[in-house]
Z-matrix of the N, CA and C atoms (Angstrom, degrees):
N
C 1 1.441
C 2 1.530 1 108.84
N 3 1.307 2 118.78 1 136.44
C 4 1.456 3 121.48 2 -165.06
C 5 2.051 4 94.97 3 -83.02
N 6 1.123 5 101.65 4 164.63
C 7 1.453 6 112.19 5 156.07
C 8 1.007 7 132.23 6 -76.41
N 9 1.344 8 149.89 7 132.08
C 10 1.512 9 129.96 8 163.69
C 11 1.593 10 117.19 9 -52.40
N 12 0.912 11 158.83 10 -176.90
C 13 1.911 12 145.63 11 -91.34
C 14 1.656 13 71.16 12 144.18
N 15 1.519 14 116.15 13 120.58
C 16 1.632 15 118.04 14 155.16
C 17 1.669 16 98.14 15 -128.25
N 18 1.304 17 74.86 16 121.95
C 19 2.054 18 92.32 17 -175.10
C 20 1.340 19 112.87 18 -47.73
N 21 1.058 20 92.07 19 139.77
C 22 2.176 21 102.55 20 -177.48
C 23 1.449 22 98.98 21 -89.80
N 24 1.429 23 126.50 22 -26.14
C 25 1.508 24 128.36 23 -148.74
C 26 1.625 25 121.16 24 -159.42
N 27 1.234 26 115.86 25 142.50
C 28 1.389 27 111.98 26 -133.04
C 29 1.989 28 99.76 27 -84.16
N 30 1.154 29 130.85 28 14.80
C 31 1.236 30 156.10 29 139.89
C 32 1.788 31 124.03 30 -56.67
N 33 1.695 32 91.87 31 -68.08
C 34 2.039 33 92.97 32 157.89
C 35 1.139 34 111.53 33 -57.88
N 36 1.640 35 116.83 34 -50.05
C 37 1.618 36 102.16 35 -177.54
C 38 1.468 37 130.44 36 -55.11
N 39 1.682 38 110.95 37 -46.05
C 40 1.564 39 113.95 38 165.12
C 41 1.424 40 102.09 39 -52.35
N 42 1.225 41 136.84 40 -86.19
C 43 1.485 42 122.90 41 178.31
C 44 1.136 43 125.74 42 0.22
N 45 2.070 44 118.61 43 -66.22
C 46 1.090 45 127.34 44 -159.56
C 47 1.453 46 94.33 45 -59.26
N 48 1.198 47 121.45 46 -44.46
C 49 1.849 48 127.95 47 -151.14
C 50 1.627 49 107.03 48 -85.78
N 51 0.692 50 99.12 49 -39.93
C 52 1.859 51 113.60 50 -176.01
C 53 1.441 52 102.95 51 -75.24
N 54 1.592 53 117.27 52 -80.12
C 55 1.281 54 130.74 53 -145.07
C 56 1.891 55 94.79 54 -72.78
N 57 1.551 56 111.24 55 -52.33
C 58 0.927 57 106.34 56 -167.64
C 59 1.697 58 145.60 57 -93.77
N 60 1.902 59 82.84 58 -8.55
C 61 1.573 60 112.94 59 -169.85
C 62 1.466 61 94.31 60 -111.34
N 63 1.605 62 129.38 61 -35.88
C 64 1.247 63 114.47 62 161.15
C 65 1.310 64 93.64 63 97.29
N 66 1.754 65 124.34 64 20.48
C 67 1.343 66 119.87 65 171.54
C 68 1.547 67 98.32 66 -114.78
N 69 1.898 68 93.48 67 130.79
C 70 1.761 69 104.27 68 153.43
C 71 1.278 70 115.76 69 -23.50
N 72 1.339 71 109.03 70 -177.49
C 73 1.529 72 127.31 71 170.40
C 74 1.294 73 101.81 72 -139.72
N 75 0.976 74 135.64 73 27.89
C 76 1.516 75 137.13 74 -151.57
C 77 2.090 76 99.42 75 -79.84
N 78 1.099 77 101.26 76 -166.26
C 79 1.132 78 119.62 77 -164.69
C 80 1.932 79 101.75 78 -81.77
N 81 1.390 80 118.22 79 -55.59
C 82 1.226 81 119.25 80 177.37
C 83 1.679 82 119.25 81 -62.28
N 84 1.013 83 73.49 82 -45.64
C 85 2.238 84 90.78 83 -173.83
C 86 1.934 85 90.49 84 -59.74
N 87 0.875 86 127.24 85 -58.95
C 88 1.262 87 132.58 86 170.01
C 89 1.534 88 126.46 87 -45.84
N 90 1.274 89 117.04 88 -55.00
C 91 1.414 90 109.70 89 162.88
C 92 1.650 91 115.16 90 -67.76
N 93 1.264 92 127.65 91 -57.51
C 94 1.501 93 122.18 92 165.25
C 95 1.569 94 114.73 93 -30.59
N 96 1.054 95 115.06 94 -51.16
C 97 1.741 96 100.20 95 -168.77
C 98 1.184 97 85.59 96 -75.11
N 99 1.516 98 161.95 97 -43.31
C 100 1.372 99 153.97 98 -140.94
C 101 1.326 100 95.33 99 -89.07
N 102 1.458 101 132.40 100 -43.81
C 103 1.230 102 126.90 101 171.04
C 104 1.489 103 116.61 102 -68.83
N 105 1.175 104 139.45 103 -4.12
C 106 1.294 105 151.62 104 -162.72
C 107 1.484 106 114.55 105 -106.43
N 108 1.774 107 92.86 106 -48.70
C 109 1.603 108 94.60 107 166.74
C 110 1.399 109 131.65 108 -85.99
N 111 1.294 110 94.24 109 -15.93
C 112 1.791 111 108.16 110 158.75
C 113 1.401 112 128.27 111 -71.91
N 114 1.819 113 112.31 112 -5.85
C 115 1.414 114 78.28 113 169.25
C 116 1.683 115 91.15 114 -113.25
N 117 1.538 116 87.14 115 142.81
C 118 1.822 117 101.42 116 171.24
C 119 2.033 118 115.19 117 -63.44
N 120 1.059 119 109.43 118 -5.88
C 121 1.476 120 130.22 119 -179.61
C 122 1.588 121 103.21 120 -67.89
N 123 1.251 122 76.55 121 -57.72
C 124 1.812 123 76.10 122 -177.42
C 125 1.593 124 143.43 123 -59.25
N 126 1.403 125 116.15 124 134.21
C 127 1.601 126 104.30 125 -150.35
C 128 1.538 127 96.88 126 -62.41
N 129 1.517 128 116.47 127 -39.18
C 130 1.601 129 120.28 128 -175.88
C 131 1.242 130 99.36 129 -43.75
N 132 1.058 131 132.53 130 -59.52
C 133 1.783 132 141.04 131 -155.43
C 134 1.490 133 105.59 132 -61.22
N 135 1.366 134 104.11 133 -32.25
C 136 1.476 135 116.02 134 -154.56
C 137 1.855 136 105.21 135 -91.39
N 138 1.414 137 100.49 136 -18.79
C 139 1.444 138 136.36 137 177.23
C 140 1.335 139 102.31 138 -81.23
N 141 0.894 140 125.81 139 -77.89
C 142 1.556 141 135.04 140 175.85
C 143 1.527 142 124.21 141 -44.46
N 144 1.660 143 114.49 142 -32.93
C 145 1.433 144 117.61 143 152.65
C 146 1.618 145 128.74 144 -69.00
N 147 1.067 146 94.16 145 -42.82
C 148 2.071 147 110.02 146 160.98
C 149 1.355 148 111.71 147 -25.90
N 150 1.718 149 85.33 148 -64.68
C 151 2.124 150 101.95 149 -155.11
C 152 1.647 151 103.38 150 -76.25
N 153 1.372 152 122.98 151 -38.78
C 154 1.323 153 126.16 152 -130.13
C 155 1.699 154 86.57 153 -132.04
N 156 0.939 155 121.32 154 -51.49
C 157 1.406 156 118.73 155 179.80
C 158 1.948 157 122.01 156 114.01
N 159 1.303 158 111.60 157 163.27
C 160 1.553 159 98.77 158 172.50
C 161 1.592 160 128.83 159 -39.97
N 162 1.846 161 83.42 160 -58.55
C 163 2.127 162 82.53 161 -174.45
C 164 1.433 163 106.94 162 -74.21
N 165 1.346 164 132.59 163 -46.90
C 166 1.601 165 110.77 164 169.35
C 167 1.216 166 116.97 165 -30.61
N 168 1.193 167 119.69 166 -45.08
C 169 1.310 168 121.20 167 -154.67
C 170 1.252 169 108.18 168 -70.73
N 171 1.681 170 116.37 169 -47.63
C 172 1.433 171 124.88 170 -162.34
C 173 2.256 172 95.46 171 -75.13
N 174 1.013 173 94.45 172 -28.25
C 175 1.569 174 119.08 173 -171.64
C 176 2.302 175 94.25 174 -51.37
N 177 1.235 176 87.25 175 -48.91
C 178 1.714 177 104.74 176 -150.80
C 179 1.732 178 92.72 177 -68.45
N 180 1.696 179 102.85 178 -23.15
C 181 1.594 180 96.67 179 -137.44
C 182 1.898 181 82.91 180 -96.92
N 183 1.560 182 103.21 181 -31.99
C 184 1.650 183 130.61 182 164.37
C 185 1.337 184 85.94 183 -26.42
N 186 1.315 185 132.47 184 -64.29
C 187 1.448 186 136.75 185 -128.24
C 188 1.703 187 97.18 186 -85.26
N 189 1.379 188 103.07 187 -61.90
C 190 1.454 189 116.57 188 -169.78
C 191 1.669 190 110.15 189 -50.68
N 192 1.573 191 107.23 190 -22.71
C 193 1.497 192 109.24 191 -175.46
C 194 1.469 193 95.34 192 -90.46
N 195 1.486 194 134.80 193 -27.22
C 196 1.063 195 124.82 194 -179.89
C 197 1.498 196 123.91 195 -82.19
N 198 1.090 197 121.08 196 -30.33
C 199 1.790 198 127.21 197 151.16
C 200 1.490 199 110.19 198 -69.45
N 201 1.185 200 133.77 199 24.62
C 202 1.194 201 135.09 200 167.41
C 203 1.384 202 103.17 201 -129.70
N 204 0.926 203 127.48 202 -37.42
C 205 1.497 204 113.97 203 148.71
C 206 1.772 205 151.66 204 -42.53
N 207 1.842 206 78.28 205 -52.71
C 208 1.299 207 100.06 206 166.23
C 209 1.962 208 123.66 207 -65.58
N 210 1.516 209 103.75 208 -10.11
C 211 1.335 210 112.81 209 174.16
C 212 1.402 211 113.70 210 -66.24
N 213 1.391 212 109.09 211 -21.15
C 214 2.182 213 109.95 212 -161.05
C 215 1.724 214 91.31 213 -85.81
């Protein structure tokens, strides 16, 4: 059984999400997870700092604002 691969760079990450998960990048899907990972409330968020750590984290969320940019 292979490992999961957690993207170093915001290229693997579009990959991971698009190519391989088969999710848009669209405008909504993008603000929701940004609002999702912004709040520290949230058990996901709170999950995601656990597993992955601060700078991943701030790294991942880097990303989501930067494919939301790249949409305009």
């Amino acid at each position: 059984m292979n490992s999961p691969v957690i993207p170093s760079n915001f290229v693997e990450w579009q990959n991971c999400i698009v190519r391989d998960c088969g999710i848009a990048l669209d405008k909504a899907f993008l603000e929701s997870r940004i609002a999702a990972l912004s709040n520290m409330k949230d058990q996901h968020t709170k999950q995601f700092l656990r597993l992955y750590g601060e700078a991943h984290y701030k790294q991942v969320l880097g990303w989501f604002h930067q494919a939301l940019v790249e949409l305009k």
